[in-house]
C-alpha positions in Angstrom: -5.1 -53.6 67.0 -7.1 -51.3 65.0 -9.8 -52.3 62.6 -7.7 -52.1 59.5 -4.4 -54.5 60.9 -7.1 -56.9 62.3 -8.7 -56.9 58.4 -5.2 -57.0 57.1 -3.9 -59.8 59.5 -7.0 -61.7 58.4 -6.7 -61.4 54.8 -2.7 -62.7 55.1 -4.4 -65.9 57.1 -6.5 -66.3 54.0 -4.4 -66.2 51.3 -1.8 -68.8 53.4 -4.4 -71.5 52.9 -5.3 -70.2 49.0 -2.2 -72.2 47.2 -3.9 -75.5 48.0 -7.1 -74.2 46.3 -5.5 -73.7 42.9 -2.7 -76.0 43.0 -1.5 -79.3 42.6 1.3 -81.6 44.0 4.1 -80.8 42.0 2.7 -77.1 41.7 0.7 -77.1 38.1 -2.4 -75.0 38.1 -5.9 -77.3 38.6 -7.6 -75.7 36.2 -7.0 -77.6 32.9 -9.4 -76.0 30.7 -13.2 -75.8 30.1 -15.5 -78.7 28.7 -18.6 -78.6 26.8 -21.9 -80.6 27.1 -20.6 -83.5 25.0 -17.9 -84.0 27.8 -15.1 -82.5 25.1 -12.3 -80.1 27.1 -10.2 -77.6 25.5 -7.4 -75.9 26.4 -7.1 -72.4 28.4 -5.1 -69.3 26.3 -2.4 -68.0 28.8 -3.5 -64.5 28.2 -3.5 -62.6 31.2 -6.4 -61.4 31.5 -8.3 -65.0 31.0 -5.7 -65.9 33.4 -6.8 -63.4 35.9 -10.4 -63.5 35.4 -10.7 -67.2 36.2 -8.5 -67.2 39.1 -10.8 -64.7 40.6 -14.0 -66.9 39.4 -12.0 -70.1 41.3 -11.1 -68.2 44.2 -14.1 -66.8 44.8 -15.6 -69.5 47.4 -13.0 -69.0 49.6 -13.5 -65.3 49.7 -16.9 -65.8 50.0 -16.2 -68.3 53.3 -13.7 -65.7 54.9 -16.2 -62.4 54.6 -18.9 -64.8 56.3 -16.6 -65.7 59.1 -15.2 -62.5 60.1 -18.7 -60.9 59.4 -18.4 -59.4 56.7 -20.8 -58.8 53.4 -19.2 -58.6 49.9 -20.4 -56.1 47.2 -18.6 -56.8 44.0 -18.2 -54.1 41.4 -21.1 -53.2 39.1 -19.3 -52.5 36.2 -16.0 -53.8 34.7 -13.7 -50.8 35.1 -15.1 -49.8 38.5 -12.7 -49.9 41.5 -12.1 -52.2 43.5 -13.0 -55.8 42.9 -14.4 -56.3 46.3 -15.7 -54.5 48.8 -16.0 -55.8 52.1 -18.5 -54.1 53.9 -18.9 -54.9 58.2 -22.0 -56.4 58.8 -23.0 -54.7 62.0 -21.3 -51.5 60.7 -21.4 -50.4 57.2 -19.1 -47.3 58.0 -16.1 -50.1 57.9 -15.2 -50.7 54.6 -12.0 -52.3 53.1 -11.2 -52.0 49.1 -9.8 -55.2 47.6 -8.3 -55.7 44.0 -7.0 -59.0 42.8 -4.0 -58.3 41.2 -2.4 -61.3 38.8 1.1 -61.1 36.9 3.9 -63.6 35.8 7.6 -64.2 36.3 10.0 -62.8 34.3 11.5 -66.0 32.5 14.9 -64.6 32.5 15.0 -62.8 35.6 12.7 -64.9 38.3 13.3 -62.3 41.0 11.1 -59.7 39.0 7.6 -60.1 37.7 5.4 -58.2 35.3 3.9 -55.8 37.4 0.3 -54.6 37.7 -1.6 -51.3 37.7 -3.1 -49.9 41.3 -6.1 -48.5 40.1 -6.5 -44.9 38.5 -5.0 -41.7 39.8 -7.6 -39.9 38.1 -11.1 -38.6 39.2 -12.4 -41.0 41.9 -8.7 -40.7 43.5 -8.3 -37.0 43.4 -12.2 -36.5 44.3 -12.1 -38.6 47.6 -16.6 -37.8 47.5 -16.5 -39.0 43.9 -18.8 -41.7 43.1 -17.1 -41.9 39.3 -15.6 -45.4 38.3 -15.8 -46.1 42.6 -17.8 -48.3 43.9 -18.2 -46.4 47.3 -16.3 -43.4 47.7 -12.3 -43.3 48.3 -12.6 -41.9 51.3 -15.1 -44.0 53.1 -12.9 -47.4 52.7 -11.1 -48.0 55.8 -7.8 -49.5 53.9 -6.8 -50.7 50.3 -5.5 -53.7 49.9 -4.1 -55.6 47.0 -5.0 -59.8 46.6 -2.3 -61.1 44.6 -1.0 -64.1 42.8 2.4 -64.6 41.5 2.6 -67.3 38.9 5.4 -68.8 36.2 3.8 -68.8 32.3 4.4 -72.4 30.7 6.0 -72.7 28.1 3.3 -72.3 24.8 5.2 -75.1 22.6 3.9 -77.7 25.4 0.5 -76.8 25.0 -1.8 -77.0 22.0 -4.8 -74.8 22.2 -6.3 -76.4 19.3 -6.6 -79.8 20.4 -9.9 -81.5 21.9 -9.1 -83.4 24.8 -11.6 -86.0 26.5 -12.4 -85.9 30.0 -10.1 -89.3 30.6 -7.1 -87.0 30.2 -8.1 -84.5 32.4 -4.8 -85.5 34.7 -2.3 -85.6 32.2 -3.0 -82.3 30.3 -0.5 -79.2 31.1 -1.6 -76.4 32.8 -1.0 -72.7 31.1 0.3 -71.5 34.5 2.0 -72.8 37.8 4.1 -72.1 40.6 1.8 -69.6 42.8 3.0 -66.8 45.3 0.1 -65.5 46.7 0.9 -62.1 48.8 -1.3 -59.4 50.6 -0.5 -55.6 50.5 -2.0 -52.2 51.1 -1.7 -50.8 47.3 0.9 -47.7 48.9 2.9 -50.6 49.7 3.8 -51.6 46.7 3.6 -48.7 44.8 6.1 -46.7 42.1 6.3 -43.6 41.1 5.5 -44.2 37.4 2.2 -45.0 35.4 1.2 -48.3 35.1 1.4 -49.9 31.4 -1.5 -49.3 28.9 -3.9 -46.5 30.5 -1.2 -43.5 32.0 -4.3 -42.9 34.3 -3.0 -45.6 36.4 -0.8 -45.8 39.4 2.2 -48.5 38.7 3.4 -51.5 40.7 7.1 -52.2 41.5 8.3 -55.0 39.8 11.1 -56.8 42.4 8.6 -59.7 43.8 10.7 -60.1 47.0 9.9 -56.4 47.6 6.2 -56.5 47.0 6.1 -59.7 49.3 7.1 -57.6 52.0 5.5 -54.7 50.9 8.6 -52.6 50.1 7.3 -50.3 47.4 8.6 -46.6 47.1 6.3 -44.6 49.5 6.9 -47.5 52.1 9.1 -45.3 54.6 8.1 -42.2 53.2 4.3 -43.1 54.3 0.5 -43.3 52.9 0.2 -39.6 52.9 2.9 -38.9 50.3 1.7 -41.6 48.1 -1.7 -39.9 48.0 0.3 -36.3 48.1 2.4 -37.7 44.9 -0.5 -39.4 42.7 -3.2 -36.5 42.9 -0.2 -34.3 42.1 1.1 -36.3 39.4 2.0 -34.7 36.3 0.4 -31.4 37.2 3.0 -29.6 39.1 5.8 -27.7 36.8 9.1 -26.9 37.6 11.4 -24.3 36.2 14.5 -26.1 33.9 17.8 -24.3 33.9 16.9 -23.5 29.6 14.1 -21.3 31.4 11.3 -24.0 30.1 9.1 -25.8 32.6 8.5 -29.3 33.2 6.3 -31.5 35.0 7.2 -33.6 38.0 6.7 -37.0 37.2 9.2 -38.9 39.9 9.2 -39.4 43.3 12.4 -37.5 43.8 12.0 -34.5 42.4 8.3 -34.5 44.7 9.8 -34.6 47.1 12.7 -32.2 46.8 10.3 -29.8 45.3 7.6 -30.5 49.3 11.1 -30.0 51.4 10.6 -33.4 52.2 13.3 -36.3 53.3 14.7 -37.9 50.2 16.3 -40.2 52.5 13.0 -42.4 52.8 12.6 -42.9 49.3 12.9 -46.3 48.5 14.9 -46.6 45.5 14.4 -49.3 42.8 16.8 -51.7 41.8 17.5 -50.7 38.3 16.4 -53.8 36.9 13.2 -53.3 38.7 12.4 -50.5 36.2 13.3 -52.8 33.2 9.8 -54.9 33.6 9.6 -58.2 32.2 
């Protein structure tokens, strides 16, 4: 076992034992809300990003615990939009590095096979410049592996909750949690990958959607291999092809990649059409 499965068989250990750490009984989130000096507590928003964010903060002891164990120091990322979250660093060799993102997202309320996806970091500079020091906390190229952290949750319902009412510490048990129902899952981020931009920032390399195949860590490039994931993302959107009109246009799916490389079409991993529909 190479350094990398030994990290990654590790890190699937870890997040095994995580549920307990965050959840309750009957599957609610423990985190109620926050609470002020004069013992008031108020409500969490179920934005995402709070969502995420304090997850990560709640986690973090247990990450902390496993990098100690398997001797390993953490350096977090300096600045907000830096990749990745983590970087565990080998204590007794600092030329083994592993890249770790949290990655957070919800069901989809009408189709609980799918989830909302998640970006994979950026395709852009730091990805394309393996040396590049830009938005990276170490260089691409030095990490030994990439792996995504992440949590799968269900959104409750916002007409249970009311996020403007102060609540006193006595009904701490009996207030709803904003989220519940945690997956937790490990993957190497080619894993999971699509062939399309993630939402928001096109910069950024897109998640599949269909949670039974990021479980398992059946994404696009999965038979194809790592290489063609990073052969398809540097490449994205700058290769042109001639149309049939006599225009050009640019490559911009796995597909035509791979047609366009001689490569085995046969490997791709096709998404369930619903998978493209998000949530």
């Amino acid at each position: 076992m190479n350094a990398k499965e030994a990290f990654a068989t590790k890190l699937v250990q870890l997040v095994n034992e995580l549920k307990s750490h965050v959840s309750t009984a009957d599957g609610q989130w423990t985190v109620k809300g926050f609470i002020d000096i004069f013992k008031n507590l108020y409500t969490i928003s179920s934005d995402t990003k709070i969502i995420s964010k304090i997850l990560e903060i709640h986690l973090f002891p247990q990450i902390l615990t496993f990098a100690q164990d398997y001797g390993y120091k953490i350096v977090l990322a300096e600045h907000q939009n830096y990749y990745p979250d983590i970087s565990f660093v080998k204590a007794d060799d600092e030329s083994v590095k592993f890249a770790v993102d949290f990655k957070t997202t919800y069901r989809n309320p009408g189709k609980p096979h799918l989830c909302n996806g998640f970006t994979l970091g950026s395709h852009g500079e730091y990805f394309t410049n393996r040396t590049s020091r830009k938005n990276i906390q170490f260089p691409y190229n030095s990490y030994s592996g990439h792996f995504c952290l992440g949590i799968i949750y269900d959104r409750v319902d916002g007409a249970t909750i009311d996020e403007t009412r102060i609540h006193g510490i006595d009904e701490l048990k009996h207030i709803t949690s904003v989220v519940r129902n945690f997956d937790f899952f490990v993957a190497e981020k080619w894993k999971i990958a699509s062939d399309k931009s993630g939402s928001g920032n096109t910069a950024n390399i897109g998640s599949i959607r269909n949670i039974a195949d990021i479980v398992n860590g059946h994404g696009m490039f999965s038979k194809l291999g790592e290489s063609w994931f990073d052969d398809y993302w540097m490449n994205y959107g700058k290769i042109s092809i001639q149309q049939e009109n006599g225009g050009t246009r640019k490559i911009v799916n796995l597909k035509e990649f791979v047609e366009y490389k001689k490569g085995d079409i046969s490997l791709i991993v096709a998404k369930n059409n619903e998978d493209a529909e998000g949530a």
